[in-house]
NUMI-806665 format. One record per residue: residue number from 1; residue in three letters; x, y, z of N, C-alpha, C in turn. Coordinates in nm, 4 decimals. Example, Ala and Ser with C-alpha at 12.3 -4.5 7.8 and 13.67 -1.06 7.14 Angstrom:
# residues 2
mivo resi->1 resn->ala n.px->1.3190 n.py->-0.5690 n.pz->0.7800 ca.px->1.2300 ca.py->-0.4500 ca.pz->0.7800 c.px->1.3200 c.py->-0.3300 c.pz->0.7800
mivo resi->2 resn->ser n.px->1.2850 n.py->-0.2250 n.pz->0.7080 ca.px->1.3670 ca.py->-0.1060 ca.pz->0.7140 c.px->1.2900 c.py->0.0030 c.pz->0.7870
This chain:
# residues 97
mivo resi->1 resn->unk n.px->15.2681 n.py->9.8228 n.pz->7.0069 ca.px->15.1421 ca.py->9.8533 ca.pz->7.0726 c.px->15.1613 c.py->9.9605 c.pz->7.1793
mivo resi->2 resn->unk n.px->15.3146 n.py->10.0152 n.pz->7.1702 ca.px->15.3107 ca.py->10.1337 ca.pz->7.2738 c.px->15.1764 c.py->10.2800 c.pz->7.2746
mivo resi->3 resn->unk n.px->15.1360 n.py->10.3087 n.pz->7.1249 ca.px->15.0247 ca.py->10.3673 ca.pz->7.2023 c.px->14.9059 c.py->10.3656 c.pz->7.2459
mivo resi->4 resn->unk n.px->14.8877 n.py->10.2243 n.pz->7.2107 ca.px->14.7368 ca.py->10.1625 ca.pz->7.2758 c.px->14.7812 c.py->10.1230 c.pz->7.4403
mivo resi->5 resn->unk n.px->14.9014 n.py->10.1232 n.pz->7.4879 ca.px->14.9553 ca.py->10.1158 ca.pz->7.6147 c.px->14.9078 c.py->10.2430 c.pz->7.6700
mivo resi->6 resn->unk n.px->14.9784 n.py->10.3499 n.pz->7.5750 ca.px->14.9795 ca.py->10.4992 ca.pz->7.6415 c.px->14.8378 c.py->10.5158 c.pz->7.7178
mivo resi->7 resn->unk n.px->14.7701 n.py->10.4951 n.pz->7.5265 ca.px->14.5895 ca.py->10.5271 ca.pz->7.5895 c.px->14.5274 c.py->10.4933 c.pz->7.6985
mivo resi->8 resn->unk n.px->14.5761 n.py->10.3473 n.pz->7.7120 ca.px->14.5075 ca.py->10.2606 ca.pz->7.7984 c.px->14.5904 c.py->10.3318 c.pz->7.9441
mivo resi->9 resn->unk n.px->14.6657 n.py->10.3691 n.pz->7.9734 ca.px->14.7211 ca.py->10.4241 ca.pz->8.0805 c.px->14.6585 c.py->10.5717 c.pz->8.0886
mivo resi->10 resn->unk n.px->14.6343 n.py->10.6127 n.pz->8.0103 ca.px->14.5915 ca.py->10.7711 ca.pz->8.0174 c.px->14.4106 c.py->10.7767 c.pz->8.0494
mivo resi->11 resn->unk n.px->14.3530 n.py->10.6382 n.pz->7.9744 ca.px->14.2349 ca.py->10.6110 ca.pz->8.0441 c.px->14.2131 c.py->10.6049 c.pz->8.1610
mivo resi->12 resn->unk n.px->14.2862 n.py->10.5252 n.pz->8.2314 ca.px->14.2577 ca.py->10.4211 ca.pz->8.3832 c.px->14.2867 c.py->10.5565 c.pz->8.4518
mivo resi->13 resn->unk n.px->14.3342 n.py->10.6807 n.pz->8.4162 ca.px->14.3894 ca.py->10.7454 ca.pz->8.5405 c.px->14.2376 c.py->10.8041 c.pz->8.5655
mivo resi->14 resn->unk n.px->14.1557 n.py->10.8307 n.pz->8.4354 ca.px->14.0267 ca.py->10.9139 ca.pz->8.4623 c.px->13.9901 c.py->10.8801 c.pz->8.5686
mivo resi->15 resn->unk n.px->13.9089 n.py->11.0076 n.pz->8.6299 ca.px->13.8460 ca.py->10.9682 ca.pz->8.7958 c.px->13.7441 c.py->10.8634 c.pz->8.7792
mivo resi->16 resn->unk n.px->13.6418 n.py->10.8477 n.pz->8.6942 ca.px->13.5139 ca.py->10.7773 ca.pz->8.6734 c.px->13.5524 c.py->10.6356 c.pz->8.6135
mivo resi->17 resn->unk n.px->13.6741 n.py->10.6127 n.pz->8.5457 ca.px->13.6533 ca.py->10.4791 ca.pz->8.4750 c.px->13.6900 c.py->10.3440 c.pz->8.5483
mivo resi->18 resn->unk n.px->13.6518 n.py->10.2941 n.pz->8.5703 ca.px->13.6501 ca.py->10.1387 ca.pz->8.6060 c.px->13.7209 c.py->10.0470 c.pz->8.5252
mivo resi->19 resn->unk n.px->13.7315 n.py->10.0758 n.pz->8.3601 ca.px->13.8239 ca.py->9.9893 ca.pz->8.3305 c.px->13.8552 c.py->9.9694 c.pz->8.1901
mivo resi->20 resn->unk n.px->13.9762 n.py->9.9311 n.pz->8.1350 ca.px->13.9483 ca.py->9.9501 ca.pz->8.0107 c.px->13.9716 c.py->9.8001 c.pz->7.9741
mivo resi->21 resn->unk n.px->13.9048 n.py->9.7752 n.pz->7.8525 ca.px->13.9252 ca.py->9.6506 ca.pz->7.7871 c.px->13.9564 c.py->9.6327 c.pz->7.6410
mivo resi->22 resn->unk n.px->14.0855 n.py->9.6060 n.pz->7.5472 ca.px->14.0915 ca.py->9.5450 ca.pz->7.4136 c.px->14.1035 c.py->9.3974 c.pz->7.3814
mivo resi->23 resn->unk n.px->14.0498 n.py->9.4357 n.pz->7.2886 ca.px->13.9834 ca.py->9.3076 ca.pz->7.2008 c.px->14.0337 c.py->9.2927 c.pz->7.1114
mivo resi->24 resn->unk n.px->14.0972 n.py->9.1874 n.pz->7.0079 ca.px->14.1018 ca.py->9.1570 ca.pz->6.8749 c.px->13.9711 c.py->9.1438 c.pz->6.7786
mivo resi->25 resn->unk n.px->14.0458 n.py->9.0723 n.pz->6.6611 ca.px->13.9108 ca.py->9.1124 ca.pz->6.5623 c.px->13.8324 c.py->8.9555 c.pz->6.5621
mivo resi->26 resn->unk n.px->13.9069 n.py->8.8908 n.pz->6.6617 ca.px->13.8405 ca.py->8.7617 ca.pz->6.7013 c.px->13.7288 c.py->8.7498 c.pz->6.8091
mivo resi->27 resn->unk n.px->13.7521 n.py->8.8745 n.pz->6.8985 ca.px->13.6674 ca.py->8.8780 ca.pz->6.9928 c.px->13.7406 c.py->8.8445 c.pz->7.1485
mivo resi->28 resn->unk n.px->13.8450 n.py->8.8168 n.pz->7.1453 ca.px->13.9360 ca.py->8.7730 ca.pz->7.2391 c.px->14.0377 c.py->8.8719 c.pz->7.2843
mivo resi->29 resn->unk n.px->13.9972 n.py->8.8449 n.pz->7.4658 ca.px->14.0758 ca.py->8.9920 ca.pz->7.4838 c.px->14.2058 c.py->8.9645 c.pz->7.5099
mivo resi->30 resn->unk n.px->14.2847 n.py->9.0892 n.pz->7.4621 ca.px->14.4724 ca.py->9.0986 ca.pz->7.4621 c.px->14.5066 c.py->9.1626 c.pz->7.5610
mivo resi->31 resn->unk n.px->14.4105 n.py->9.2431 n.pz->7.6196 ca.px->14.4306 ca.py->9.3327 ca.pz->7.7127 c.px->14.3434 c.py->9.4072 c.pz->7.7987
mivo resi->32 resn->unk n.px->14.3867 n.py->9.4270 n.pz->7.9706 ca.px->14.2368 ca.py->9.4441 ca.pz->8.0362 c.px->14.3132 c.py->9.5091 c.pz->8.1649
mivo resi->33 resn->unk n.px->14.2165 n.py->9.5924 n.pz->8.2080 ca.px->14.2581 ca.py->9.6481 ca.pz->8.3674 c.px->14.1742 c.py->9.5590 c.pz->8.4598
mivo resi->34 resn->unk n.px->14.0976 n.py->9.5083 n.pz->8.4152 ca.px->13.9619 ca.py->9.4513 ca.pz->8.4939 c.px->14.0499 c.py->9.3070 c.pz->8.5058
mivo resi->35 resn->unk n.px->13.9689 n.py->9.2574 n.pz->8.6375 ca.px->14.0267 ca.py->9.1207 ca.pz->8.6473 c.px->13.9621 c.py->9.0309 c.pz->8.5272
mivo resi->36 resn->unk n.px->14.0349 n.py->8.9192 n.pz->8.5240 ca.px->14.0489 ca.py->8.8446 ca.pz->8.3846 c.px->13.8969 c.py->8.7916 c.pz->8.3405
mivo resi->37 resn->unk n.px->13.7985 n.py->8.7633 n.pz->8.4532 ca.px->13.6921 ca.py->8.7144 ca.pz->8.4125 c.px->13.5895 c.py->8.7794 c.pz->8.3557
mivo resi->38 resn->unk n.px->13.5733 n.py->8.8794 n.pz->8.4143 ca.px->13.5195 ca.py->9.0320 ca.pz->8.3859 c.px->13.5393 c.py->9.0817 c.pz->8.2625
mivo resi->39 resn->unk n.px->13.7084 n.py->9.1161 n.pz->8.2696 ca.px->13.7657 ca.py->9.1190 ca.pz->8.0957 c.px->13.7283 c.py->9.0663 c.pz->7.9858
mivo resi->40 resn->unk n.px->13.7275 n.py->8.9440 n.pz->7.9969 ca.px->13.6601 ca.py->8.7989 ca.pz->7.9031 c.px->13.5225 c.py->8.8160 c.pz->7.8917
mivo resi->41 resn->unk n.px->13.4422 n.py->8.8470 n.pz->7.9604 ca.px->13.3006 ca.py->8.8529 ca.pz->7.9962 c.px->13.2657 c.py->8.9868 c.pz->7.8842
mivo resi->42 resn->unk n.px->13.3231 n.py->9.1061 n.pz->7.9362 ca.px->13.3160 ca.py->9.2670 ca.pz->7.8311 c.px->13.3689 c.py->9.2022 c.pz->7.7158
mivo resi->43 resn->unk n.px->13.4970 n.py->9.1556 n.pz->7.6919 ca.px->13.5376 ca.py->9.1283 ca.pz->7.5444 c.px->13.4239 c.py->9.0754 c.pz->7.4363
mivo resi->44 resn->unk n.px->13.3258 n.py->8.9508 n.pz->7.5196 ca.px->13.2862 ca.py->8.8372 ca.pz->7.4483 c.px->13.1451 c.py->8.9312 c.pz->7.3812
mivo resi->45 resn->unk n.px->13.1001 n.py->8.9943 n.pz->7.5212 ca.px->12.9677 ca.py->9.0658 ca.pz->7.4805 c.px->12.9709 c.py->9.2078 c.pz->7.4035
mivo resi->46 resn->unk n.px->13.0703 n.py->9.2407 n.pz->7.4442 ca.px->13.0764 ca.py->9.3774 ca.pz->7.3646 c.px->13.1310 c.py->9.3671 c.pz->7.2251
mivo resi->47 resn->unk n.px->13.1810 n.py->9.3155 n.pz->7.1859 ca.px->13.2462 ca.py->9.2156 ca.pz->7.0120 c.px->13.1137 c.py->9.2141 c.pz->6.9655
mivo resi->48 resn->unk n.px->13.0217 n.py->9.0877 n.pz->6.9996 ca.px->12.8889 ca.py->9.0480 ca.pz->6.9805 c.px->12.8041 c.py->9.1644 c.pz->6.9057
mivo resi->49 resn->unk n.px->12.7972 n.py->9.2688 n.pz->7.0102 ca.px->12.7168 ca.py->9.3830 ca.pz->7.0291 c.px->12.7803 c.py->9.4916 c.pz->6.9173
mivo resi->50 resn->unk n.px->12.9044 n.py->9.5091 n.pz->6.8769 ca.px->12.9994 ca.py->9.5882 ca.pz->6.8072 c.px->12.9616 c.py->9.5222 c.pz->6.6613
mivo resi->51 resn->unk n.px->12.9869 n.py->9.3674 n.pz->6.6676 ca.px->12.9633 ca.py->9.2977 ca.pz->6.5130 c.px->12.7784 c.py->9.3507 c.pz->6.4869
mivo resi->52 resn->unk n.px->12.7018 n.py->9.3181 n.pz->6.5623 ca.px->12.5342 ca.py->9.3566 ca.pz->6.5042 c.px->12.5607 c.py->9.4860 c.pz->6.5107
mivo resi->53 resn->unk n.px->12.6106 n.py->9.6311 n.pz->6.5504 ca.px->12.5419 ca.py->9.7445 ca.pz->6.5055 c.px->12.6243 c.py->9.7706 c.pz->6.3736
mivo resi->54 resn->unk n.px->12.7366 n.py->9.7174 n.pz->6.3782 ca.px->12.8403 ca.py->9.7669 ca.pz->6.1936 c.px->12.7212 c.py->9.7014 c.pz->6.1264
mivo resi->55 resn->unk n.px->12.6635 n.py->9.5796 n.pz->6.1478 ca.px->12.5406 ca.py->9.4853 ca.pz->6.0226 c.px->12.4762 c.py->9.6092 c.pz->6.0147
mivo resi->56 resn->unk n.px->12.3937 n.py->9.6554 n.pz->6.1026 ca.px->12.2964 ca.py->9.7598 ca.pz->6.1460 c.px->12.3045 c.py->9.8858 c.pz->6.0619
mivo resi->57 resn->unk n.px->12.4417 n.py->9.9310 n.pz->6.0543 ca.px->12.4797 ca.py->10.0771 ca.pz->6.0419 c.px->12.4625 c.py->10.0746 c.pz->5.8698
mivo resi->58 resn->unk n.px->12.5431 n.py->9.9183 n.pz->5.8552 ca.px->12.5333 ca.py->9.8815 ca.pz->5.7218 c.px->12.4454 c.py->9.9043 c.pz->5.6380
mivo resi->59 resn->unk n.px->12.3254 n.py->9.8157 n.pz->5.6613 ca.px->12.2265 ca.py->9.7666 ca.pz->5.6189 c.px->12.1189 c.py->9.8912 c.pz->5.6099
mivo resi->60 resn->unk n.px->12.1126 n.py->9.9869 n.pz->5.7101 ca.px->12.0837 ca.py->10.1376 ca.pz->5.6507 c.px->12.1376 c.py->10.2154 c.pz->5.5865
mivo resi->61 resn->unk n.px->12.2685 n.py->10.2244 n.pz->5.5855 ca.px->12.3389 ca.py->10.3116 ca.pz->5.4829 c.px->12.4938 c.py->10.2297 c.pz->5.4504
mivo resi->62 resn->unk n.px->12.4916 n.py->10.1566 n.pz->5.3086 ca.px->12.6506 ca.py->10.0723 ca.pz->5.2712 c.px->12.7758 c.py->10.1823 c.pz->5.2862
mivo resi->63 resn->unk n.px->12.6970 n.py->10.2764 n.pz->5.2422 ca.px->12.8414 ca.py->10.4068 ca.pz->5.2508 c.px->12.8904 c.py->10.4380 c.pz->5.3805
mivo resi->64 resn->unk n.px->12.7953 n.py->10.3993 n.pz->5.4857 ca.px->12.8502 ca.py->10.4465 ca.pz->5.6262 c.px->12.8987 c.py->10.3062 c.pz->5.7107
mivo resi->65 resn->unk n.px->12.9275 n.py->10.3650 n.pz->5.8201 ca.px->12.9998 ca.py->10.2937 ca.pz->5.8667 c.px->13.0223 c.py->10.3089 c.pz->6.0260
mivo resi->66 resn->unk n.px->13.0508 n.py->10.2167 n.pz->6.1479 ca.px->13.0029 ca.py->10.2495 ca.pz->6.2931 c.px->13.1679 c.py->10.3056 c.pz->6.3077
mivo resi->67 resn->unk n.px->13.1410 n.py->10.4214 n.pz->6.3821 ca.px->13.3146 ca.py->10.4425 ca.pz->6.4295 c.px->13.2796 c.py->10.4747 c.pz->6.6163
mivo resi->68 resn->unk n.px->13.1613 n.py->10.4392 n.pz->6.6375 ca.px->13.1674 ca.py->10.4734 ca.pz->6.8469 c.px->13.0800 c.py->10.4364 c.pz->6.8300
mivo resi->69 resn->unk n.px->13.0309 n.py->10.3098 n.pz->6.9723 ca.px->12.9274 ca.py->10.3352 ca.pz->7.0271 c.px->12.9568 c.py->10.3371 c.pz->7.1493
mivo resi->70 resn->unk n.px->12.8127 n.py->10.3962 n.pz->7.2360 ca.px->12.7948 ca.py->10.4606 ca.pz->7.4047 c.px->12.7127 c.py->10.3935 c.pz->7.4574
mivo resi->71 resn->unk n.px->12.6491 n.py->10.3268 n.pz->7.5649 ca.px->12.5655 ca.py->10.2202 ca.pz->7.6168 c.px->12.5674 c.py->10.3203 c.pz->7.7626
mivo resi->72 resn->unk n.px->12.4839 n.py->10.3619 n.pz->7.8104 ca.px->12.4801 ca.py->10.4131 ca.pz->7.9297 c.px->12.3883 c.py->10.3586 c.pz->8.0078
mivo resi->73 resn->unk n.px->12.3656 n.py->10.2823 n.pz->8.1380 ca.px->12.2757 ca.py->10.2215 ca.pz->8.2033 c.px->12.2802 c.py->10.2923 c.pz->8.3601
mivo resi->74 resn->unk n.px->12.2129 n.py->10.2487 n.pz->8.4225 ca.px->12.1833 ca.py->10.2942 ca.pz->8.5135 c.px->12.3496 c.py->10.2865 c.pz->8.6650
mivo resi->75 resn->unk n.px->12.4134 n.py->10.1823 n.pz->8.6325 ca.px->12.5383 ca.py->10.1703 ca.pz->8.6893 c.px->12.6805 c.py->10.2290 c.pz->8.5735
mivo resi->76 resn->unk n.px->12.6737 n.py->10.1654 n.pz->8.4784 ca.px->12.7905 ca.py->10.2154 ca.pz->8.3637 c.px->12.7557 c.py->10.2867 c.pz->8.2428
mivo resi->77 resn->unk n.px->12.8699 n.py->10.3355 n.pz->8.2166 ca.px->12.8549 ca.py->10.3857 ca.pz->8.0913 c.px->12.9898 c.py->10.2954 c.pz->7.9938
mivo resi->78 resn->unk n.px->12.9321 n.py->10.2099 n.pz->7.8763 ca.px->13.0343 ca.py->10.1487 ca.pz->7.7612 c.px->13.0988 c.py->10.2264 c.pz->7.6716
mivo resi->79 resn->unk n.px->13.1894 n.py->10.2757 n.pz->7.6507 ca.px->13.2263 ca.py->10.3263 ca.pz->7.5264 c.px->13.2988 c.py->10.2398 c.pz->7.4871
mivo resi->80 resn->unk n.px->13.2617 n.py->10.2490 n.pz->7.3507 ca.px->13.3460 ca.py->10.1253 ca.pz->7.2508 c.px->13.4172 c.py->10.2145 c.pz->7.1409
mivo resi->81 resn->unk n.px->13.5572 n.py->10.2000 n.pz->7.0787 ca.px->13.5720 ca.py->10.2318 ca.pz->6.9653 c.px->13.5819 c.py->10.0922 c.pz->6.8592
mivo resi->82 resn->unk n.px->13.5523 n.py->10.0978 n.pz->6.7467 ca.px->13.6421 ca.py->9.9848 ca.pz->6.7282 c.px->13.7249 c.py->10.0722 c.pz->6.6478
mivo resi->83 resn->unk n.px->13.8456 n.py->9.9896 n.pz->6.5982 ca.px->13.9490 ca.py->10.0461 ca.pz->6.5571 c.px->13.9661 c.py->9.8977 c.pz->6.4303
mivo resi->84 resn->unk n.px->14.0796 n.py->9.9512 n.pz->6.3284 ca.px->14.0741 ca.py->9.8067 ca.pz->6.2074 c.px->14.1307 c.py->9.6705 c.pz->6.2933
mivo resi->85 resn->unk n.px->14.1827 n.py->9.6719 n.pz->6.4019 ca.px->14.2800 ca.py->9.5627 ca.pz->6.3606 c.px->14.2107 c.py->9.5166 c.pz->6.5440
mivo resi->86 resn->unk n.px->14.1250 n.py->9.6146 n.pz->6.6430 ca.px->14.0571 ca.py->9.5974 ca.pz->6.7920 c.px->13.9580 c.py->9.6790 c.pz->6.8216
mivo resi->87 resn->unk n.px->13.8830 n.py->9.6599 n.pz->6.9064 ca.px->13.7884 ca.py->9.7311 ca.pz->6.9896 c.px->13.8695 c.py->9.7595 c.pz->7.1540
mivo resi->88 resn->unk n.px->13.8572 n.py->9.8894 n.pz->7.1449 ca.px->13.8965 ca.py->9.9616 ca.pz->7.2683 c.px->13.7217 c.py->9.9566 c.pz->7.3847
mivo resi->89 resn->unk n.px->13.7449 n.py->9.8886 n.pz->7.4562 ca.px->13.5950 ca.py->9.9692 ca.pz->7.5648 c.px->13.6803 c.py->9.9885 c.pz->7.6755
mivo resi->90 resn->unk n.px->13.5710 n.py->10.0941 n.pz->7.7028 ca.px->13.6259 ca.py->10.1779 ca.pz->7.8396 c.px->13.4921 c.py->10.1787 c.pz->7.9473
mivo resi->91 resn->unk n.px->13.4773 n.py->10.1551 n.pz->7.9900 ca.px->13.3882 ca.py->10.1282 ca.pz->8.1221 c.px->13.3820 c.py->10.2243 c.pz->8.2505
mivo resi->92 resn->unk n.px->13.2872 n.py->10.2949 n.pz->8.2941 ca.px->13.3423 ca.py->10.4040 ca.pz->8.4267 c.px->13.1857 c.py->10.4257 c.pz->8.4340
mivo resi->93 resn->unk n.px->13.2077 n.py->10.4918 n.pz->8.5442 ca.px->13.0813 ca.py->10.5124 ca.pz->8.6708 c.px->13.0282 c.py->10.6670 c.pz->8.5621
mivo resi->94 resn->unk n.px->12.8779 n.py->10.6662 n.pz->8.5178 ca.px->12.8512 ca.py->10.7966 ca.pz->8.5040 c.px->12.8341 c.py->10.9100 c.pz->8.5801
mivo resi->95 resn->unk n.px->12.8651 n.py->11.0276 n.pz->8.5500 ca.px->12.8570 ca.py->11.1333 ca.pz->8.6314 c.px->12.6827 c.py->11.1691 c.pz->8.6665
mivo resi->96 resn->unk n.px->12.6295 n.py->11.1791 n.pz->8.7638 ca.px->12.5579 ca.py->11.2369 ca.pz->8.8712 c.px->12.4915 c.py->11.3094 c.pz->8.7252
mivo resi->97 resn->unk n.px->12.3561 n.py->11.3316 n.pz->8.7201 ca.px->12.3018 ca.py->11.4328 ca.pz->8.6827 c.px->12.2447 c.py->11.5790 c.pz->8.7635
């Protein structure tokens, strides 16, 4: 898992991010910058949220398939990848318009 280490180290340095979080394909996180409750909290909901848009992406087109989603709110911005085997989210303050 050294380069999901790397990433995850090359993330956290960004000025804006707050935090990164992986997930298995269970929904359970392996790994987190965020304190543990927080971590658990992003893992549980963002899995959730990752499993309905692949249904989603599905169910409009079988040939396609979700490879990012972005959630931007008024405090964060989510980026999710999932990846085959985890979901990477990365969490950070959006930039100022």
């Amino acid at each position: 898992m050294s380069e999901v280490e790397e990433t995850i180290r090359r993330l956290s340095s960004k000025k804006n991010v707050e935090g990164v979080v992986v997930v298995n394909q269970l929904g359970l996180m392996i790994r987190s910058t965020l304190d543990a409750s927080l971590g658990k909290q992003y893992a549980t909901l963002m899995s959730d949220l990752v499993r309905m848009a692949k249904e989603s992406v599905a169910q409009l087109d079988a040939q396609n398939e979700l490879t990012f989603l972005r959630i931007r709110t008024k405090k964060h911005e989510i980026m999710i990848c999932p990846e085959r085997e985890y979901l990477m989210i990365v969490i950070q303050t959006p930039e100022s318009s």
